[in-house]
C-alpha positions in Angstrom: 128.5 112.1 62.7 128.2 115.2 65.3 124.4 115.3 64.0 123.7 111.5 64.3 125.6 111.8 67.9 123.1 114.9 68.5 119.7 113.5 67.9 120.2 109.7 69.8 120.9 112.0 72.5 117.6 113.8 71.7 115.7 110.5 71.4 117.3 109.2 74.8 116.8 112.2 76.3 113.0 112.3 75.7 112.6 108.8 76.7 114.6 109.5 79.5 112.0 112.4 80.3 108.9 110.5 79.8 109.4 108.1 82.3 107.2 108.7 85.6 108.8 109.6 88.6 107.9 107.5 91.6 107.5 108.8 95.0 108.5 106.6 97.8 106.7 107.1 101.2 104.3 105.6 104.0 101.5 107.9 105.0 99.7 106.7 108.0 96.0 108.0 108.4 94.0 108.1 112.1 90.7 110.4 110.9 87.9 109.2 112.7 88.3 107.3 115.6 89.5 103.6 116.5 90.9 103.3 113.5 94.2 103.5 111.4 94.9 102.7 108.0 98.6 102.9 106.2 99.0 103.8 102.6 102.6 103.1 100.7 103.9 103.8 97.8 107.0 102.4 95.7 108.6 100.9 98.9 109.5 97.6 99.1 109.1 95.3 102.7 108.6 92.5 104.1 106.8 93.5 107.3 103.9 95.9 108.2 104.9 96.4 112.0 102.1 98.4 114.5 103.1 99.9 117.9 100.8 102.2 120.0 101.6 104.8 123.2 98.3 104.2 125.1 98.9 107.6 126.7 96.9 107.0 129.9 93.7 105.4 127.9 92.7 102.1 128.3 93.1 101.0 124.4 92.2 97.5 123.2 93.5 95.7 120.8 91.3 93.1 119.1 93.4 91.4 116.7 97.3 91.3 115.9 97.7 93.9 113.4 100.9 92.9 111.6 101.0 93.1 107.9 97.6 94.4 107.8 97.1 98.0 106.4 95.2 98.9 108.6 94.1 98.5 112.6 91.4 99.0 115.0 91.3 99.3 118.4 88.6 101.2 121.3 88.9 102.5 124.2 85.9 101.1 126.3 86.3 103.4 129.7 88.8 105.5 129.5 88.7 107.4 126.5 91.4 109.3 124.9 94.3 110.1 122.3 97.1 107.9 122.0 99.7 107.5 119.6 100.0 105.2 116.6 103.4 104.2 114.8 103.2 101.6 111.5 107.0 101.1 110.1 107.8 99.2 107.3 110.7 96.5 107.5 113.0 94.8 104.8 115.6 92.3 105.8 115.3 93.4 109.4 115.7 96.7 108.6 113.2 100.0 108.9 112.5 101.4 105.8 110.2 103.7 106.6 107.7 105.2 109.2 105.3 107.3 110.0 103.3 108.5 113.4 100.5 110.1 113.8 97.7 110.7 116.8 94.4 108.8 117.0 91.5 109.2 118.8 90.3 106.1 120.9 86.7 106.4 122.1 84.3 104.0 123.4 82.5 103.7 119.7 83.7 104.2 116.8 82.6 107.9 115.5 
């Protein structure tokens, strides 16, 4: 019995084992300019919500950027960094975030 006991705790064990692990994060991602892009993985959410500090630029927005994975934006005459924020929301709640600086120029570089 104490061997039969032993090796399902073997064979549980290693399928226990070879199961993946799965990270859980949101990376957000401003190289380049004028434009940000998010990445997540094994979170779930509802909502993909942008906010930006213009920090003294003139930054445009051209389109609503919720639930998109990504958003662009320019800074036509007064160029600059500013400050990008993407969080991810479930049930009204934030489940994750990230920030990250961006470089807002007149054209894309």
């Amino acid at each position: 019995m104490k061997n039969v006991a032993l090796a399902l705790f073997a064979l549980l064990g290693g399928a226990m084992a070879a199961a993946p692990a799965q990270a859980q994060s949101v990376s957000l991602d401003c190289g380049g300019s004028n434009l940000c892009f998010v990445t997540v993985q094994g979170l779930s959410y509802d909502t993909i919500a942008w906010s930006f500090d213009k920090q003294g630029t003139d930054a445009l927005f051209p389109r609503n950027c919720t639930n998109l994975d990504w958003c662009d934006f320019h800074c036509p005459k007064r160029p600059g960094s500013i400050a990008a924020t993407v969080r991810l929301v479930a049930s009204n709640q934030i489940v994750a975030s990230a920030t990250t600086q961006a470089a807002c120029t007149k054209d894309p570089l």
